[in-house]
N, C-alpha and C positions, 0 to 999 in steps of 0.2 A: 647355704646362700640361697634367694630367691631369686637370683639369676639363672639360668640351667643355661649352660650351652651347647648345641651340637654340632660338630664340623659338616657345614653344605657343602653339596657336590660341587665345586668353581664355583663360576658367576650364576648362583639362577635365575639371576634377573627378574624374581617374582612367581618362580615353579613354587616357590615352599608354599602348602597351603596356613601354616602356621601366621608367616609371614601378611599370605593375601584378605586373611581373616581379620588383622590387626591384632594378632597375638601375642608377635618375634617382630624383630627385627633381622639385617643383618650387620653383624659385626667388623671387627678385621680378618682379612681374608675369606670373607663370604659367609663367617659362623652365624647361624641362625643362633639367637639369643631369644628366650622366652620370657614375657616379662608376666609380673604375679596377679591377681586378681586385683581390681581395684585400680591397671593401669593398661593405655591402647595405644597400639603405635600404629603412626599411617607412613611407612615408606615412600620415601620421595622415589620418585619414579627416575630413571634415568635418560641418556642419551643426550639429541639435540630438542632443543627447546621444552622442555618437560612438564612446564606448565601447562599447557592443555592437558596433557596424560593426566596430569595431576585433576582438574577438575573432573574427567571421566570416570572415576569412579573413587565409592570413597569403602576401606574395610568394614566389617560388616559389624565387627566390634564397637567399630568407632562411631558410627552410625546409630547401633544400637545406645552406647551411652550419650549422644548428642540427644536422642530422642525422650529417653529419662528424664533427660536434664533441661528439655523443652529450648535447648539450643542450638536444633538443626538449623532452623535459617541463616543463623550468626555464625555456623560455620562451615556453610558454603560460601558467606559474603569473605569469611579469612583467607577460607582457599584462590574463591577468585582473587582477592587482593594479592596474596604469594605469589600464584600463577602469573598473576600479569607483572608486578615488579620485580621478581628474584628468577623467572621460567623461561623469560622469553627469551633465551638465548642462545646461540648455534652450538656454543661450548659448553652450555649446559645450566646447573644453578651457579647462583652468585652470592655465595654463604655470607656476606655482612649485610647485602641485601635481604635477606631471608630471617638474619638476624633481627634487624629493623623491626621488620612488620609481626612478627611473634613479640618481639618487645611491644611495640605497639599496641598486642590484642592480651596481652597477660591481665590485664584488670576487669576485660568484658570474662575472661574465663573464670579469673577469681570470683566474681560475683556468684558464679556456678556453682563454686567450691569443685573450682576443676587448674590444676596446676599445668601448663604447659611449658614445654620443654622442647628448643630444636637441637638436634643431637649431629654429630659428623662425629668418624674417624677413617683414618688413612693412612693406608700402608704400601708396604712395597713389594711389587711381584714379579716373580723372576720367571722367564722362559728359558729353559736353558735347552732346548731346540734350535733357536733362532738369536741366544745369548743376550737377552733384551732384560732389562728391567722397566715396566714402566706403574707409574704409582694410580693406586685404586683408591675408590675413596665410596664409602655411604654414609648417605645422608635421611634422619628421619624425624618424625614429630613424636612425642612420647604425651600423651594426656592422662594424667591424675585424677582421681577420683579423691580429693584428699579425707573425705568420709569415713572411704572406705582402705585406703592406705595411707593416713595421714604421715608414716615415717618413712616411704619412699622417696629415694636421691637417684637420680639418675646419673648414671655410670660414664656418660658421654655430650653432660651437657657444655655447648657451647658457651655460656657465658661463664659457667664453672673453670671450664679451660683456658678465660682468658683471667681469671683471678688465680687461677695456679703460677698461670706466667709470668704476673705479676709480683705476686710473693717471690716465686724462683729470683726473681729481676731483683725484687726489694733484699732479699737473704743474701744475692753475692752484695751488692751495693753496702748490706753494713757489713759483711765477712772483709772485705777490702780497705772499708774507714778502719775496723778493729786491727788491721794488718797494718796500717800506716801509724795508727798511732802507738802501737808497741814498737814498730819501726822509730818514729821521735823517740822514745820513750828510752830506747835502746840507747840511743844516739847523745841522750840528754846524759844518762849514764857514764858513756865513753868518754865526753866531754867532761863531767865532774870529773871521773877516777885521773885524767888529765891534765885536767888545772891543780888536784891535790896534787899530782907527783912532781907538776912545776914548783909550786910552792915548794914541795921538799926539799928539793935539789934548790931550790935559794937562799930557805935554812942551811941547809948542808954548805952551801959555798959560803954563806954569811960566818958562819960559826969555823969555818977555816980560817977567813980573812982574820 
């Protein structure tokens, strides 16, 4: 696989230098995931209102292929846009917000021959200290080089996750019609083998009389 994953120490909240370089990511329950040549991730930065963090600095990966690509301007202008629409807020980011505006900038990055990607996942984490469960969640940007990994998928995109759900949605919806109409079908059955054995028995009583 050209995933590699290694279990982080807890939350590093930005200690991996894998991560601060634009290398990795993190995963569920804090795995540093490293992604393969040809792609960079910029960690959303955590806490309350995170968009400013987010504009103070950017991985050096990431930086380095904006500059290749003679697309640094265009994307400190995306950051700031993020930052101010999906960051400013006390409880943190606001993922269809963020959505949005990556929808929005996919075509200035296509020109680039650069794919982007906003990625989340989320899990659940248990103290068993203090008997708590409360749910953790990272969020980050994955950019393509599609040059130079044209067959990279990313593992955790969000618009990817919402065409899974969709399918799941659409797969029971016809598992359910297919179940109703063998259901008739059952029924329509019951009813013929029913109506024959009336008729029988009316032959039968006819041919008494």
């Amino acid at each position: 696989s050209l995933l590699e994953e290694i279990p982080a120490m807890g939350n590093c909240g930005g200690r991996s230098t894998a991560v601060k370089d634009g290398k990795a990511y993190y995963g569920p329950h804090w795995k540093i995931i490293t992604v393969p040549e040809g792609v960079v991730v910029h960690q959303l930065p955590g806490g309350s209102m995170p968009g400013k963090t987010l504009l103070a600095k950017t991985p050096p990966a990431v930086e380095a292929l904006m500059a290749k690509k003679d697309f640094s301007k265009s994307y400190a202008d995306f950051k700031e846009k993020l930052g101010k629409e999906a960051g400013e807020f006390m409880d943190g980011w606001k993922q269809e917000k963020c959505a949005e505006v990556v929808k929005a900038a996919e075509a200035d990055f296509a020109k680039k021959d650069l794919k982007l990607y906003f990625c989340h996942c989320v899990w659940l984490s248990e103290n068993k200290q203090e008997k708590q469960t409360t749910t953790e969640y990272s969020l980050w940007l994955e950019i393509v080089n599609t040059v130079k990994a044209p067959s990279y998928r990313c593992q955790y995109d969000h618009f990817g996750k919402r065409e899974s759900l969709k399918d799941g949605e659409k797969k029971k919806k016809e598992a359910k019609e297919e179940e109703k109409a063998k259901e008739e079908k059952d029924e329509k059955k019951e009813e013929n083998a029913e109506g024959k054995e009336e008729t029988k028995e009316a032959e039968t009583e006819g041919k008494k009389e």
